[in-house]
One Martini backbone bead per residue (centre of mass of N, CA, C, O) as a GRO file, in nm:
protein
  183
    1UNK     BB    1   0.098   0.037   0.022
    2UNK     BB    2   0.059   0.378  -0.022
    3UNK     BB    3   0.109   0.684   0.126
    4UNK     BB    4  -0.176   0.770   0.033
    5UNK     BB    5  -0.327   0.579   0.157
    6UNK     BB    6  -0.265   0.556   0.456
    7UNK     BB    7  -0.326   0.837   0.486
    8UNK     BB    8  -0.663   0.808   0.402
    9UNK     BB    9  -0.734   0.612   0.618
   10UNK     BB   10  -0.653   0.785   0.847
   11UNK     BB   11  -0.855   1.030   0.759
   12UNK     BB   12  -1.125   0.838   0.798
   13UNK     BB   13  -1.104   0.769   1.047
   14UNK     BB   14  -1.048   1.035   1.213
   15UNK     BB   15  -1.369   1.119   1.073
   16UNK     BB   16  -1.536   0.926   1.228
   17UNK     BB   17  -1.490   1.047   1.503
   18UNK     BB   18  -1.575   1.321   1.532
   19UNK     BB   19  -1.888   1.215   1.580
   20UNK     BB   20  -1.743   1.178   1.914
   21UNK     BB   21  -1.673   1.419   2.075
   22UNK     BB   22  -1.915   1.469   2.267
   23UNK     BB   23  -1.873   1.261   2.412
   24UNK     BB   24  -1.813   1.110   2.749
   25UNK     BB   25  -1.601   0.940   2.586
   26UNK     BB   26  -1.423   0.837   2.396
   27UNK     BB   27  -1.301   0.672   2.096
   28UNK     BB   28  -1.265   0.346   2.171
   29UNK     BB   29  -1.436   0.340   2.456
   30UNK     BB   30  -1.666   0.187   2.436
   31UNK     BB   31  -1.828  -0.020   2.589
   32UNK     BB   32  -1.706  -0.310   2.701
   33UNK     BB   33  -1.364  -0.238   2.657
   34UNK     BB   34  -1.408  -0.028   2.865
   35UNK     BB   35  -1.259   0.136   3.107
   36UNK     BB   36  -1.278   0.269   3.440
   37UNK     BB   37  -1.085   0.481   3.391
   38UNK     BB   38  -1.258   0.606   3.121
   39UNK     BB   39  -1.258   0.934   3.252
   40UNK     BB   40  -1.387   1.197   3.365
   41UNK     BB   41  -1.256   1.464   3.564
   42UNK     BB   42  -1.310   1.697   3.813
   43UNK     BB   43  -1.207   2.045   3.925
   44UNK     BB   44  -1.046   2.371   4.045
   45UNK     BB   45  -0.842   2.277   3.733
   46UNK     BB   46  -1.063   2.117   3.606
   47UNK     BB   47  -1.042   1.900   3.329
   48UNK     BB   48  -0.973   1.518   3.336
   49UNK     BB   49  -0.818   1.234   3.181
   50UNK     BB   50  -0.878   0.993   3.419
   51UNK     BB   51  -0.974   0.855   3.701
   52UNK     BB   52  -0.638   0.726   3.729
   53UNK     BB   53  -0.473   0.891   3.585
   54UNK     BB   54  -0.217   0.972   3.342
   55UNK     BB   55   0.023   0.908   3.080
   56UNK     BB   56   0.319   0.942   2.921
   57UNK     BB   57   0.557   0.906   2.631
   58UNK     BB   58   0.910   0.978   2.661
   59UNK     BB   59   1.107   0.923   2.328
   60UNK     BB   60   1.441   0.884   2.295
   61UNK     BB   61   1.688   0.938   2.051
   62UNK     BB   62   1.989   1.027   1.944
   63UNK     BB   63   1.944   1.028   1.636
   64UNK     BB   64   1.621   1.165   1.636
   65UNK     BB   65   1.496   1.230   1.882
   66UNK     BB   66   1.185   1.271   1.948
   67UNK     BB   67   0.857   1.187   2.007
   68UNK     BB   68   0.570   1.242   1.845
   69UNK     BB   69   0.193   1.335   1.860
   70UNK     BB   70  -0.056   1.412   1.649
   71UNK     BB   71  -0.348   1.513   1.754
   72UNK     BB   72  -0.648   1.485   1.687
   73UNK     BB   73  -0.937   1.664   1.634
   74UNK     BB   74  -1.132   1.554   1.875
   75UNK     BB   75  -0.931   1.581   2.049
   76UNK     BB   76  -0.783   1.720   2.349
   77UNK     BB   77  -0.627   1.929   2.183
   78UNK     BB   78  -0.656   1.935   1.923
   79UNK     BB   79  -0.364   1.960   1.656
   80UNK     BB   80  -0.156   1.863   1.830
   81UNK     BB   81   0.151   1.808   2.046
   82UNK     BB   82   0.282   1.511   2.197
   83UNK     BB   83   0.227   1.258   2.363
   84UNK     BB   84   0.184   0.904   2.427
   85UNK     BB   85  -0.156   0.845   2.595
   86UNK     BB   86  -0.319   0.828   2.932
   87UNK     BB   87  -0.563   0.637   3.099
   88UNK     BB   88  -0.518   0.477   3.371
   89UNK     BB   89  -0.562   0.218   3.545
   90UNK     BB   90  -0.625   0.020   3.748
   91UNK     BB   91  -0.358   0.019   3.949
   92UNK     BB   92  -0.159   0.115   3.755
   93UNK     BB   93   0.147   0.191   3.680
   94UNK     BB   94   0.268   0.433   3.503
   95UNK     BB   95   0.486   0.260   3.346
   96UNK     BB   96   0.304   0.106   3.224
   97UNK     BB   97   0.117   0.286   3.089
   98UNK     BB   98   0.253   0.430   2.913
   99UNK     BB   99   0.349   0.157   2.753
  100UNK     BB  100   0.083   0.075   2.646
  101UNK     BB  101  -0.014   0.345   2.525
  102UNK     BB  102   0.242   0.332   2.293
  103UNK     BB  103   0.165   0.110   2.169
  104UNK     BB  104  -0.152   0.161   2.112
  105UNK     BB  105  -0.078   0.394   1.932
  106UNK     BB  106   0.284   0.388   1.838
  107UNK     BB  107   0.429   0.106   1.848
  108UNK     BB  108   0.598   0.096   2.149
  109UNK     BB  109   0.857  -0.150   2.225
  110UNK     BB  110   0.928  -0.182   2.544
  111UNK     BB  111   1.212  -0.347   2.485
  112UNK     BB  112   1.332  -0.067   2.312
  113UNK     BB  113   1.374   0.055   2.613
  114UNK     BB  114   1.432   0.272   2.893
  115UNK     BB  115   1.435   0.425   3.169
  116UNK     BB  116   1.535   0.793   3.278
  117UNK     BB  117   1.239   0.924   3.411
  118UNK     BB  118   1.010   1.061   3.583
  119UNK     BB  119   0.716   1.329   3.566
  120UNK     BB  120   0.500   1.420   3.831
  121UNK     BB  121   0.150   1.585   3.813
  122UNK     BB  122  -0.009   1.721   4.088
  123UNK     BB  123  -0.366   1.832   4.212
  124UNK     BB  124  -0.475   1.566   4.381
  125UNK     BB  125  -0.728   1.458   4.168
  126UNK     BB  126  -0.472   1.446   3.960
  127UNK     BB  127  -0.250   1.265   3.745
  128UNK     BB  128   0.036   1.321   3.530
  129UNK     BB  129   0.290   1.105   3.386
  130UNK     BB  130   0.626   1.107   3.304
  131UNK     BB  131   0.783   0.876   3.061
  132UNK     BB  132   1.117   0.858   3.055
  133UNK     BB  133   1.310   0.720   2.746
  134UNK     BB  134   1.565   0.527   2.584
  135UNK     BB  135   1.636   0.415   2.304
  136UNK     BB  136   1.785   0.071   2.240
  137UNK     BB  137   1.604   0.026   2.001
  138UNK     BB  138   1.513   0.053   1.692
  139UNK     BB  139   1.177   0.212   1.573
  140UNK     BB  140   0.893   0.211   1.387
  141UNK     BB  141   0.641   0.399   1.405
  142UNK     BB  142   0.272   0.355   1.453
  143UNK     BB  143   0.030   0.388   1.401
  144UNK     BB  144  -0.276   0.228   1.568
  145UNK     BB  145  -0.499   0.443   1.555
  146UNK     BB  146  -0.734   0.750   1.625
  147UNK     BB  147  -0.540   0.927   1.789
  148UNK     BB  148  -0.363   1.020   1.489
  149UNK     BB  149  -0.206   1.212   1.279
  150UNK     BB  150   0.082   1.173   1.366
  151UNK     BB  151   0.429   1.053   1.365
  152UNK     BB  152   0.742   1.200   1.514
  153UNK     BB  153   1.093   1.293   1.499
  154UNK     BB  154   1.224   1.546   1.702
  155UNK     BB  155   1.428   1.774   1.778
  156UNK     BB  156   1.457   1.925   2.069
  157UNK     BB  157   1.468   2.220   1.967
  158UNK     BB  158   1.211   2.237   1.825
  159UNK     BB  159   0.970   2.166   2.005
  160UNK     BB  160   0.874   2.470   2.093
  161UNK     BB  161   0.779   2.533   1.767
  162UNK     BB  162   0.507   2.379   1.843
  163UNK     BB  163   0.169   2.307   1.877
  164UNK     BB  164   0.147   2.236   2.180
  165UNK     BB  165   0.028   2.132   2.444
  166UNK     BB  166  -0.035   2.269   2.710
  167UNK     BB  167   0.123   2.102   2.901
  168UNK     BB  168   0.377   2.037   2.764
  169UNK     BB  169   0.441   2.307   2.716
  170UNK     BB  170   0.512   2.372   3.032
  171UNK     BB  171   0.703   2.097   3.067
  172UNK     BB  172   0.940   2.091   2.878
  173UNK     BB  173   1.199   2.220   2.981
  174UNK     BB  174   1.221   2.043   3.219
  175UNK     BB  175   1.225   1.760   3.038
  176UNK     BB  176   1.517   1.883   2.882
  177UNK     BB  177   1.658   1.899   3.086
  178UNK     BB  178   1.686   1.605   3.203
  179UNK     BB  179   1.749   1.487   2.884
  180UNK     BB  180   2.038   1.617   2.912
  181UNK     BB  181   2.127   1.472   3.171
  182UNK     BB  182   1.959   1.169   3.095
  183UNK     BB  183   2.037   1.106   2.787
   0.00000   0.00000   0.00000
């Protein structure tokens, strides 16, 4: 299949989910399927998603920079770029949902990762956890699933250059400090 059908098939599914924008829970997470995790939390913070707090998976490999996830348009704060990432399971470790969802989102697998620290956003009533790893075995991103709009390797200095998530946007200084001193 090429390139060009690979993007239609995938901005078709992208499209099929917008009219499920509005839902109560995300798109792909209806029915029996559904996990407890998959729900909105409010506070005096706002609203977020994931009932046991959600984590994204921040993954650096030396030759190609961060991995990035342009997200649907669909999804909260959609058409930005973030992490791989979402709602945690009950009892779930974030380093563990972290590299669930970055499977089942980006096909990042476990094996080729190693971490190299969280870092952790807690407001009370929900937090989110960034799990930075480092490829130690190179591997290719691949969509799969309708919460992506493309994966991208940028180098670390573009990052700030792009229409980042408000949180991930917030939160990168910090993170690419970290990421110079342990990556």
């Amino acid at each position: 299949m090429n390139e060009r059908n690979t993007q239609a098939q995938h901005s078709a599914a992208a499209a099929r989910f917008i009219q499920d924008a509005a839902a109560p829970v995300r798109p792909g997470h209806l029915g029996s399927m559904r996990d407890p995790g998959d729900a909105w939390v409010e506070g005096p913070e706002g609203k977020f998603w994931g009932k046991f707090g959600s984590a994204g998976l921040l993954v650096f490999d030396g030759g190609r920079g961060v991995l990035l996830q342009h997200r649907a348009v669909w999804s909260h704060h959609g058409g930005t770029w973030g992490l791989p990432g979402g709602a945690l399971h009950e009892g779930e470790a974030a380093v563990d949902g972290a590299l669930r969802e970055a499977w089942e989102e980006a096909g990042v697998p476990g094996e080729s990762v190693e971490l190299l620290f969280t870092s952790v956003w807690d407001i009370g009533y929900w937090s989110y956890t960034t799990v930075a790893v480092s490829a130690v075995e190179p591997f290719e991103a691949v969509i799969s699933d309708p919460e992506s709009l493309a994966l991208e390797w940028f180098a670390p200095e573009d990052v700030a250059g792009l229409p980042l998530h408000p949180g991930f946007e917030k939160a990168w200084p910090g993170l690419l400090e970290r990421l110079q001193t342990n990556g």
